[in-house]
C-alpha positions as CSV (number, residue, x, y, z in Angstrom):
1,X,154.3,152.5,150.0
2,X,156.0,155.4,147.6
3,X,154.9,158.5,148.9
4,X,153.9,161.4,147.2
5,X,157.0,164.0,146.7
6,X,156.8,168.0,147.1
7,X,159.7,170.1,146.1
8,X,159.1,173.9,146.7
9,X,160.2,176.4,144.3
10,X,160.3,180.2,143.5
11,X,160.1,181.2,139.8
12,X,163.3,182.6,138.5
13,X,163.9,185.4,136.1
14,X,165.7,182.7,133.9
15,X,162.5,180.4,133.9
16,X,160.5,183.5,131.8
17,X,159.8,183.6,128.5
18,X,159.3,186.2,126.1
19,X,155.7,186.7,127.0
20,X,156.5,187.1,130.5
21,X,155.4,184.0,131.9
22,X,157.5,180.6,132.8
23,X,158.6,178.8,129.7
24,X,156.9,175.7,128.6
25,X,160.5,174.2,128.8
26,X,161.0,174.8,132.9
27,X,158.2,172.1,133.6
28,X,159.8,169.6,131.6
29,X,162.8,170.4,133.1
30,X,161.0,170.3,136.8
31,X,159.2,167.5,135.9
32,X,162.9,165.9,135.8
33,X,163.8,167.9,138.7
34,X,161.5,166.7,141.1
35,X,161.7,163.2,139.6
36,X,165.5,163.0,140.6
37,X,164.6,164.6,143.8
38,X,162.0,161.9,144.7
39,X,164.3,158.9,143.5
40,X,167.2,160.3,146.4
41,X,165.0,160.2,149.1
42,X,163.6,156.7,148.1
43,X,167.2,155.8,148.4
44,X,167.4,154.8,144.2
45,X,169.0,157.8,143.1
46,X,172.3,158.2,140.5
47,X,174.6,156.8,143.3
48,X,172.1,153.6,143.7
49,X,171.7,153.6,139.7
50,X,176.4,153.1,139.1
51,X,176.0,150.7,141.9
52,X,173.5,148.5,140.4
53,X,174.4,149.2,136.7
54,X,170.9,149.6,135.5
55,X,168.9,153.1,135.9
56,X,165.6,154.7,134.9
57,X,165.1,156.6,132.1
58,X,162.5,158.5,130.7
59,X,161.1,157.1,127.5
60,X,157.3,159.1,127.2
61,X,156.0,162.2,129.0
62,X,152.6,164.2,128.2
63,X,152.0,167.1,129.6
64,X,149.0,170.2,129.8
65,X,149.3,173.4,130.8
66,X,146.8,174.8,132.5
67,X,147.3,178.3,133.8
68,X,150.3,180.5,133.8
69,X,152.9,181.3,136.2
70,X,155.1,184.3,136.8
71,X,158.5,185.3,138.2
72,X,158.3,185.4,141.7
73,X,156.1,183.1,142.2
74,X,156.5,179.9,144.7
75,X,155.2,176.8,143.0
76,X,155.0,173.2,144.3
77,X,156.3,170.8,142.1
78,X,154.2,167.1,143.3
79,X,154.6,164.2,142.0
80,X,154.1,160.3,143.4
81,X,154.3,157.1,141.3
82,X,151.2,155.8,140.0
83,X,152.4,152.0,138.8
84,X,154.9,150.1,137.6
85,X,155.7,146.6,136.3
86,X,158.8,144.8,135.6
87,X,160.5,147.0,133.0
88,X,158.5,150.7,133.6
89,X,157.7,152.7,136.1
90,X,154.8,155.7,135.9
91,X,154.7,159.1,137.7
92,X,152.4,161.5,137.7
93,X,152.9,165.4,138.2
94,X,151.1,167.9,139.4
95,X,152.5,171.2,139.5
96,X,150.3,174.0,141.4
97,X,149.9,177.5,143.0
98,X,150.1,177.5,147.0
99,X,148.7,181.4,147.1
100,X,145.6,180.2,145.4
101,X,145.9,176.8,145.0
102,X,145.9,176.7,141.1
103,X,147.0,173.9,139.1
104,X,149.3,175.5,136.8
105,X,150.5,172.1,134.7
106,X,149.7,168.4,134.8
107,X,151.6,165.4,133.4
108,X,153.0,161.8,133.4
109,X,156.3,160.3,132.4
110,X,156.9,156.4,132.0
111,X,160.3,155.4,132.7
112,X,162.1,152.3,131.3
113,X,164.6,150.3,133.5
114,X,168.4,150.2,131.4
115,X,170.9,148.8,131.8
116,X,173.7,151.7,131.9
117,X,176.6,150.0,129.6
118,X,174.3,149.1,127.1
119,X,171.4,151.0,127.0
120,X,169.0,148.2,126.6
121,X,166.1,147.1,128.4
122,X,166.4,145.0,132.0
123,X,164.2,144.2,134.3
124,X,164.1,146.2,137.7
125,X,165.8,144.9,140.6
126,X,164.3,143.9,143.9
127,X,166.0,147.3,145.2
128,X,164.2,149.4,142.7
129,X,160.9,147.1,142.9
130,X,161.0,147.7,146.8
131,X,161.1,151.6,146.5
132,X,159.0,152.0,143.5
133,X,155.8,151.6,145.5
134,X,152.7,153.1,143.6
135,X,150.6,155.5,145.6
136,X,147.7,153.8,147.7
137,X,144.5,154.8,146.0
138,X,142.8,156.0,149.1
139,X,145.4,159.4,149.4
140,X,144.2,162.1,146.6
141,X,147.5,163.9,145.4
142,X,144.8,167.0,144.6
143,X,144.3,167.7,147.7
144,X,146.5,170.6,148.4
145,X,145.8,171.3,151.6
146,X,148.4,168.8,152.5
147,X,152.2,169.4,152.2
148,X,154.6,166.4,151.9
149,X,158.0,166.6,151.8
């Protein structure tokens, strides 16, 4: 089974907006972030994706902000794969607080299998398949008192 993925950070005076808190932007960008991350230790990353000629990109995200966050601050970027079928995968996000446990953002990407000279759609290979597991129902990615690495 996929696991669900934590990535650690500390907000950066370069993630802060204008009105002092982290720019709507940064969790796009960590949404890809910890994405990438995931896909390495799942053994699928960029060097897996030239190899096989086909990769996954992102096609759809949605995302909600929930609460704030502010330079200084360590965040935990989660996120854990939630299904997939031949030609997508879906991940979920879940980006929260460990001082107070505050969700800060919440959000979902489906990614489309391509193949990388041409763009178009393929189907996923048996490698990708194997490690794109979705999460086993009975684990609740809220639950924060866990960590997972």
């Amino acid at each position: 089974m996929s696991s669900i993925f934590d990535l650690h950070i500390q907000v950066q005076p370069q993630h802060i907006d204008a009105l002092g808190h982290v720019n709507n932007v940064m969790y796009v960008q960590w949404m890809q972030d910890v994405a990438a991350a995931h896909v390495e230790i799942l053994g699928v990353g960029v060097t897996k994706y030239l190899e096989l000629k086909h990769a996954m990109v992102a096609v759809e995200h949605h995302v909600q902000y929930r609460k704030a966050a502010f330079e200084g601050e360590e965040i935990v970027l989660r996120t854990w794969l939630d299904d997939i079928n031949a030609l997508y995968s879906f991940r979920q996000y879940a980006f929260f607080r460990p001082s107070d446990q505050a969700i800060l953002f919440v959000g979902n990407t489906k990614w489309a299998c391509i193949e990388i000279a041409s763009g178009r759609p393929k189907r996923m290979s048996p490698t990708f398949t194997q490690a794109y597991k979705p999460l086993d129902s009975s684990i609740n990615p809220l639950d924060f008192t866990v960590s997972y690495a």
